[in-house]
C-alpha positions in Angstrom: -3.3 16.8 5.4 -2.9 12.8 6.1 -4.3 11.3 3.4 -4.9 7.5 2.8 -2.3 7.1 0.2 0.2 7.7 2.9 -1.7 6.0 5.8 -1.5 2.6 4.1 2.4 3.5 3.0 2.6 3.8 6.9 0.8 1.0 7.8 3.0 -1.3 5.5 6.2 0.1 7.0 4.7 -0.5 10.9 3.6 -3.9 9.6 7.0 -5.2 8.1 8.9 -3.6 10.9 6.1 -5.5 13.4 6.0 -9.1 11.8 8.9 -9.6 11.0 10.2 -9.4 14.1 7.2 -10.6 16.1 7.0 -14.1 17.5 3.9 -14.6 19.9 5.5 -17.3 21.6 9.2 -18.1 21.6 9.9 -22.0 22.0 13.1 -22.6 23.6 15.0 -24.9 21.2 16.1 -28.3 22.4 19.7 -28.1 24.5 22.9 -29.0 22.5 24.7 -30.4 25.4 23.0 -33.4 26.6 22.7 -34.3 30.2 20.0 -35.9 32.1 18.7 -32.9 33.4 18.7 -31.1 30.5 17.2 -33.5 28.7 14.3 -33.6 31.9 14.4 -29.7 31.5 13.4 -29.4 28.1 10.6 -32.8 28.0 9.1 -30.9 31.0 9.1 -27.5 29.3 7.2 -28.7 26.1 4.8 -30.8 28.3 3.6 -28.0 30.7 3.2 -25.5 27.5 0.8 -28.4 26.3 -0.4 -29.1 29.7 -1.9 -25.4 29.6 -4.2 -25.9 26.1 -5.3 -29.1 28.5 -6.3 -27.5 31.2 -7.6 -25.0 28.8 -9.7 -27.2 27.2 -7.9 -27.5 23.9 -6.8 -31.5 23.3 -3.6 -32.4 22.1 -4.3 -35.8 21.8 -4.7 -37.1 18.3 -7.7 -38.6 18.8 -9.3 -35.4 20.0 -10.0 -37.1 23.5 -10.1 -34.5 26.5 -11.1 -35.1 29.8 -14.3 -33.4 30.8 -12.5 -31.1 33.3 -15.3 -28.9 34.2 -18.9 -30.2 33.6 -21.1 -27.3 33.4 -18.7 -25.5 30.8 -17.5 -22.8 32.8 -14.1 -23.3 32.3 -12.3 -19.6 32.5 -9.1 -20.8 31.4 -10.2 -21.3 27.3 -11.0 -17.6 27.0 -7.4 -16.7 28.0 -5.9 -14.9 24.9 -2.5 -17.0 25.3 -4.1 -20.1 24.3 -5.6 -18.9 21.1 -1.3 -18.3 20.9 -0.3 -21.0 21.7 -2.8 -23.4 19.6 -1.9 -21.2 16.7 2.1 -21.2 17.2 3.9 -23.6 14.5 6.9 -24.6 16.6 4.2 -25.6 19.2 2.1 -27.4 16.7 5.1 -29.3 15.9 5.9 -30.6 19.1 2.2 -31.4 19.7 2.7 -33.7 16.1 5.7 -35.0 18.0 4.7 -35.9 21.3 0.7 -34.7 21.7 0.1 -39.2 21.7 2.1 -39.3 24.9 0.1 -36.5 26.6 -3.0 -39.6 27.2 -1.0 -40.8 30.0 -1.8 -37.8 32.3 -5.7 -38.3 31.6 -6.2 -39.2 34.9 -4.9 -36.6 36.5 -6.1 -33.5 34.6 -9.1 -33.5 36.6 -8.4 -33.4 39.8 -5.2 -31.1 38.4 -7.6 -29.1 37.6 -10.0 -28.8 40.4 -6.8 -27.7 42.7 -6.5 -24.1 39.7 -10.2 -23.8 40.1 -9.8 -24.0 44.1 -6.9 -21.6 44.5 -6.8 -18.0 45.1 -5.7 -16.7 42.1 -8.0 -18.3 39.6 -10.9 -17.2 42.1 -9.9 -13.5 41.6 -9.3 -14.4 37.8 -12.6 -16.1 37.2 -14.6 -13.2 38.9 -13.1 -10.2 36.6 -15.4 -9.3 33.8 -12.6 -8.2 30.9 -9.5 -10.1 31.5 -6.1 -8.4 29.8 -3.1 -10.2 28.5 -1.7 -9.0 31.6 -4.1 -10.9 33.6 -3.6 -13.8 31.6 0.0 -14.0 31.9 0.4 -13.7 35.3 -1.9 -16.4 36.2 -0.4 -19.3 34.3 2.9 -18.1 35.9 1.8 -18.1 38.8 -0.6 -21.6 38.8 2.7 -23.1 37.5 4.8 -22.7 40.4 2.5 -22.9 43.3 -0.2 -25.2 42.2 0.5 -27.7 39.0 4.7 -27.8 40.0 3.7 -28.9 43.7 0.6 -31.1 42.8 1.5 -33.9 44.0 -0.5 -36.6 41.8 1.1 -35.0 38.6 5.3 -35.0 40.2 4.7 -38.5 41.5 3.4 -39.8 37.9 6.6 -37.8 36.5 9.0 -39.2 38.9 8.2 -43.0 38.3 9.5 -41.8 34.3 12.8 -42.6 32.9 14.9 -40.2 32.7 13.0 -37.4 35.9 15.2 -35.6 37.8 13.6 -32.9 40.3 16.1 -30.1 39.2 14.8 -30.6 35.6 10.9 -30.7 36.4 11.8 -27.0 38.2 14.4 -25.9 35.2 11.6 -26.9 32.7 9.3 -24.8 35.7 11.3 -21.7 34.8 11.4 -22.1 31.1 7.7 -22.2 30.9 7.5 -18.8 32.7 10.1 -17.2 30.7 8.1 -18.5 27.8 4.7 -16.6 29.4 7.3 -14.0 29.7 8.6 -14.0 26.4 4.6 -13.7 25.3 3.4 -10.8 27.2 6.9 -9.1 25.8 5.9 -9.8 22.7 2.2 -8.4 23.0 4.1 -5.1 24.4 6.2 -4.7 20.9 2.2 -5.0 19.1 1.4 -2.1 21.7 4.9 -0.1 20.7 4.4 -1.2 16.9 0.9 0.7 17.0 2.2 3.6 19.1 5.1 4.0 16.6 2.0 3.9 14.0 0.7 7.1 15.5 4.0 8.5 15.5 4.7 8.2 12.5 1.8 10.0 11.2 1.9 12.4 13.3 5.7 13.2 11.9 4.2 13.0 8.2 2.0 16.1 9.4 5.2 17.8 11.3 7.0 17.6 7.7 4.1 19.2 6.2 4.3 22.0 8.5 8.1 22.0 8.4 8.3 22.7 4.8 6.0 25.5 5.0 8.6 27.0 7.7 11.0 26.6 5.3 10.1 29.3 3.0 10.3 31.4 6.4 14.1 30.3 7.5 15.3 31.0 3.6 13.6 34.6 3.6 15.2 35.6 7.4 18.5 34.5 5.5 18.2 36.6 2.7 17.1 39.8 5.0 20.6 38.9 6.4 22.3 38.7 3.3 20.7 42.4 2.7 21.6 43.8 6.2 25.3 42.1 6.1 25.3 43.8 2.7 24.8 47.6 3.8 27.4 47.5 6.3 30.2 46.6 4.1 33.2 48.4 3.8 32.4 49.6 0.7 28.8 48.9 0.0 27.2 49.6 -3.5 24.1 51.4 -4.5 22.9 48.3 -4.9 23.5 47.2 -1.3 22.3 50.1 0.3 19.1 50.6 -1.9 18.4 46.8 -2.2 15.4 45.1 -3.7 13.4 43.9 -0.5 10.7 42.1 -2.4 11.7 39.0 -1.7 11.8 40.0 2.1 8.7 41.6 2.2 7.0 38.9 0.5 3.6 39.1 2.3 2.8 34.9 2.1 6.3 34.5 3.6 5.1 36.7 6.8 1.2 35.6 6.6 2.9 32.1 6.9 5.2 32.6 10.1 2.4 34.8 11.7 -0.5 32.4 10.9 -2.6 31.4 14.2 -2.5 27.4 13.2 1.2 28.0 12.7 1.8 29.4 16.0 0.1 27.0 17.3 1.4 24.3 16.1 5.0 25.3 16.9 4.0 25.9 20.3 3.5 22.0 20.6 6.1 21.0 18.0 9.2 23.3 18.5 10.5 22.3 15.0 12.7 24.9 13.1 15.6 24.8 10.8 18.4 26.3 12.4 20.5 23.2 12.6 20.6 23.5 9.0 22.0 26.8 7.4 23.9 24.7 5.2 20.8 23.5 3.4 19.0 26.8 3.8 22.3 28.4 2.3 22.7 26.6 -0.3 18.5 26.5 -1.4 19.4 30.4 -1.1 21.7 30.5 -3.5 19.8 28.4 -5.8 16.2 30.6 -5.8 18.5 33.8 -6.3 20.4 32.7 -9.4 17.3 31.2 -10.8 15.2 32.8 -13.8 11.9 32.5 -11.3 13.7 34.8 -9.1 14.8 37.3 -11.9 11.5 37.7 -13.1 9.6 37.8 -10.1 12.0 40.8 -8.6 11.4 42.5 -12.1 7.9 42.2 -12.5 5.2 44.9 -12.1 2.5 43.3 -10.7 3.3 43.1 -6.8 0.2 41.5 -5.6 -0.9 38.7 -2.9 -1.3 36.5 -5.8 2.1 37.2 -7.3 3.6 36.6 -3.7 2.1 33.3 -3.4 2.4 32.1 -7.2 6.0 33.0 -6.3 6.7 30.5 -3.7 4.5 28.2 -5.7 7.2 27.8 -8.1 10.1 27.5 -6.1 8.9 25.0 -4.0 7.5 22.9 -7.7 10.8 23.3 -9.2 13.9 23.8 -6.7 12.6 22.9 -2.8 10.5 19.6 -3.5 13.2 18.3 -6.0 16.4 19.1 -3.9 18.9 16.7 -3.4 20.2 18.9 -0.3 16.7 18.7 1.2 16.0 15.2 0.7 19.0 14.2 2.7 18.7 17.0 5.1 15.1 15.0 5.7 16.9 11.7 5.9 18.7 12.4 9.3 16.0 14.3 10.5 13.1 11.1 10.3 13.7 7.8 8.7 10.6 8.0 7.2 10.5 11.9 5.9 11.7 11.0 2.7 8.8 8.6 1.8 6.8 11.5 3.0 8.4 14.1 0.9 6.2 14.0 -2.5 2.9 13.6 -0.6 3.8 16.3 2.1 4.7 18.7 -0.9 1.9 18.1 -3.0 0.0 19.8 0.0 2.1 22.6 0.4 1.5 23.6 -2.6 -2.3 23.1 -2.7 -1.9 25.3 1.3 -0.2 28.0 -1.2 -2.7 27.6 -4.0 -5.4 27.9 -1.2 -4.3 30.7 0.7 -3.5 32.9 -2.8 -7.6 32.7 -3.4 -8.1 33.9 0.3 -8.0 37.5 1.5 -4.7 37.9 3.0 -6.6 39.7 5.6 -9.0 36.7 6.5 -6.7 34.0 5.6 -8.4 30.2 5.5 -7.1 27.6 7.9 -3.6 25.5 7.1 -4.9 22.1 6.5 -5.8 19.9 9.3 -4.2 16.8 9.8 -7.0 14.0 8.6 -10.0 15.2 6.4 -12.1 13.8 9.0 -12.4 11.3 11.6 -13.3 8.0 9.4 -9.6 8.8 7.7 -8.1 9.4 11.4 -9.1 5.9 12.0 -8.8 4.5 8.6 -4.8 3.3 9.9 -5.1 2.0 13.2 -7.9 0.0 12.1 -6.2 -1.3 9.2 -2.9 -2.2 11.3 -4.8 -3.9 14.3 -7.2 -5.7 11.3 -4.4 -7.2 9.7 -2.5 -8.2 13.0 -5.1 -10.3 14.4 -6.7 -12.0 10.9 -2.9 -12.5 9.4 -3.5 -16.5 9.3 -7.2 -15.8 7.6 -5.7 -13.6 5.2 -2.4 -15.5 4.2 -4.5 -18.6 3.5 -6.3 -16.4 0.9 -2.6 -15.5 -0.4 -1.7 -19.2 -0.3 -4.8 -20.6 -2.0 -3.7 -18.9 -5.1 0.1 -19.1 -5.0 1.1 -20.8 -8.3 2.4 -24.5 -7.4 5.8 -23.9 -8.8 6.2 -20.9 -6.3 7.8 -21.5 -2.7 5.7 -19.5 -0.3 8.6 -19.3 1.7 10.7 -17.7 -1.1 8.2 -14.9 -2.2 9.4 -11.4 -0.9 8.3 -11.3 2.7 7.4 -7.1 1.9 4.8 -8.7 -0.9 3.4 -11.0 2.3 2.7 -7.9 4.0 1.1 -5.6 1.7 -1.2 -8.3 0.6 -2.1 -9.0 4.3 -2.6 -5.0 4.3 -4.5 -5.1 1.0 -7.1 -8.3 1.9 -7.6 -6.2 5.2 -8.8 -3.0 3.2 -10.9 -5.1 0.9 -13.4 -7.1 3.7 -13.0 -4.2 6.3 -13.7 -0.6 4.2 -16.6 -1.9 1.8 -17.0 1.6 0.4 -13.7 1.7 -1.2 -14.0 0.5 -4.7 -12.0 -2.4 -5.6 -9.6 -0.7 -8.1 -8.6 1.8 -5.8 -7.7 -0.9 -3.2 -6.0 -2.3 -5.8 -3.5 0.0 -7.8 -2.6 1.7 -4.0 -1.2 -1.8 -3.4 0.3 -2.6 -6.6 2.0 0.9 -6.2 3.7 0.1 -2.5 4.5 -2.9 -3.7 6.8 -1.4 -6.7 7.9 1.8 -4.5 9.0 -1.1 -1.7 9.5 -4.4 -2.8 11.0 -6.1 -6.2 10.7 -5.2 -9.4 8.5 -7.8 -10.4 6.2 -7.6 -6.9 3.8 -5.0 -8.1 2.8 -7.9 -11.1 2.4 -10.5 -8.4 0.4 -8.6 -6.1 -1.9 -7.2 -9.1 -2.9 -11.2 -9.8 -3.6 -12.7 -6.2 -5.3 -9.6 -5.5 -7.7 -9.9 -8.3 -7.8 -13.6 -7.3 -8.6 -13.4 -3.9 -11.0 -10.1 -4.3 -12.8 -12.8 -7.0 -12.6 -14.8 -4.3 -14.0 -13.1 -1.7 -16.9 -12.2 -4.0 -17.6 -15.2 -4.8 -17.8 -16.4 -1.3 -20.2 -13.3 -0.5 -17.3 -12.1 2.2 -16.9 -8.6 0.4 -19.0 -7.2 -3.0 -16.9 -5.2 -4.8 -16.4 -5.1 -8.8 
């Protein structure tokens, strides 16, 4: 079983992987080599991206002023998601800072700019759809800015009467626009592959679980090996041809690799250990020479419960803690060996479970999430954070001590406290403690030393907070 202590480990790891490489928009820096048409390219590029929140109805003039482009407010373009992008982007917001004043001069011709979008063919068919994608989105403004703001005529002839215009940088600073749009919709598919990778990873948490169960069938098969090798030696002892076979004949061991929800998984997961004997030799040699071993091949009671408690032990004290296994798990899954302690507490609560059963009716293995609210409980949380990260890391900043650099605090603490604020406003009915040490405790496992002590006080500052502004109530 999945549980949340491992979803939100997940969840951090997607996150961190996702934001820190994420950039919705990527704004082409300025050229290094100076010519006139670069330097048209570039002035073009920056002025279309801010000609788009115009004609989108977002001003970038200072003073807030915007042409009235549509009367009757039915202006399709502000509900594109790219603008929400592009408003929020801080190398854009810069530029606006920079050069949003100069934008005034092409007041006069954002209406009629925009009457020509509103009367071509492709806004038509994008106006009329009732859910618009990001795909939709895109491909509009790249196509609006070749055919219809590039050739409109009023808007070239105003740019042409500038210092410095040269046609072949209007239609460079043309193309960098798109590749921009391009850039964006890339950028959206890496959120889509970031929460597919999400899923993934889970679902390779719950492979482990079931992989470590296997294991206890791969070491058995080895020692019936051993025992067969054994009675067709040369000279074989008494021993070897009147071997103990309780080990072999351990009846968890076969209700485990006959077990319908085993079958079936492997059916759909063909995951086995064969690629490493090594490993399975040498945990083998190990459980043979060990005192659990010895006493467990001398003892009289042979029973189901025996069998089980057996296998109990020598997962608890020589599979779980094995160096050999842990980097055996390592090149088999990046993330395995995160999943390691969790994944073996619930073998050995399956082993505890199943030695209370009749081995004749045995119970289920365990499913993958208790039930459905903790199957959602990390998609949720991921997409949550993604699209409220600003909300959230103005919480953060509100109570980041003056003598600390945002920019210098570990960006892993960012992201598990992003995670954390998420959990707190969006799953009301966990307590706020729990929410609380589970961060404190990725925070330690993944960050710096010291980040499970900062995250510990801005959460109990922005959970007081949030109280206090009625946005979550949690003691």
């Amino acid at each position: 079983m999945i549980n949340r202590i491992l979803i939100r480990q997940k969840v951090v790891q997607m996150l961190y992987a996702y934001l820190l490489t994420r950039s919705d928009f990527k704004i082409e820096q300025a050229p290094e080599r100076h010519t006139r048409d670069s330097a048209c390219a570039y002035k073009s590029y920056l002025e279309l991206l801010m000609l788009i929140l115009e004609l989108s109805g977002q001003s970038v003039n200072p003073d807030g002023r915007r042409p009235d482009l549509l009367a009757e407010g039915k202006n399709a373009l502000a509900t594109a998601k790219i603008v929400s992008s592009l408003t929020t982007d801080s190398d854009l917001r810069e530029v606006i800072v920079r050069r949003g004043a100069t934008m005034g001069r092409l007041d006069g011709i954002l209406p009629g700019l925009y009457k020509a979008i509103a009367e071509s063919h492709i806004y038509g068919e994008y106006s009329r759809k009732r859910t618009r994608t990001l795909a939709d989105d895109v491909m509009l403004w790249k196509v609006l800015l070749p055919t219809v703001i590039a050739k409109y005529k009023p808007l070239t002839d105003a740019l042409r009467a500038e210092e410095g215009f040269t046609m072949a940088g209007w239609e460079k600073g043309v193309e960098m626009a798109i590749k921009t749009l391009d850039g964006y919709s890339d950028q959206r598919t890496s959120l889509a592959e970031a929460r597919r990778q999400l899923t993934i990873a889970l679902d390779k948490s719950y492979e482990l679980y079931h992989a470590l169960l296997l294991l206890m069938v791969e070491i058995t098969n080895m020692q019936a090996q051993r025992i067969e090798a054994n009675k067709n030696k040369y000279l074989p002892t008494p021993e070897d041809l009147n071997p103990n076979m309780r080990m072999v004949n351990n009846r968890l061991v076969h209700a485990i690799a006959n077990h319908p929800d085993m079958e079936a998984f492997l059916k759909d997961h063909p995951i086995s250990w064969e690629a490493d004997l090594f490993l399975v030799k040498d945990l083998l040699d190990t459980i043979v020479t060990s005192q659990i071993y010895r006493d467990y091949m001398n003892s009289a009671d042979s029973s189901w419960e025996s069998d089980c408690a057996f296998w109990r032990e020598v997962y608890k004290s020589i599979i779980l803690p094995s160096d050999a296994l842990a980097e055996a798990l390592e090149s088999k899954n990046v993330y395995w060996n995160d999943d390691l302690h969790i994944m073996g507490t619930f073998v050995l609560k399956t082993i505890k479970q199943l030695e209370k059963a009749n081995p004749e009716e045995l119970t289920h293995l365990l499913p993958q999430y208790k039930d459905e609210e903790d199957a959602e409980f990390g998609p949720k949380l991921f997409i949550d954070t993604i699209n409220n990260r600003e909300t959230y890391r103005g919480y953060i900043d509100r109570f980041i001590k003056q003598d600390w650099d945002p920019e210098r605090i570990a960006f892993m603490d960012v992201v598990v406290l992003l995670t954390a604020i998420s959990e707190l406003i969006n799953f009301p009915a966990i307590p706020l403690p729990v929410t609380i040490n589970e961060y404190i405790d990725i925070a330690a496992d993944y960050s710096t030393p010291k980040s499970g002590q900062f995250v510990n006080g801005i959460l109990y500052s922005v959970a007081r907070y949030l109280n206090e502004e009625g946005i979550i109530n949690k003691q």
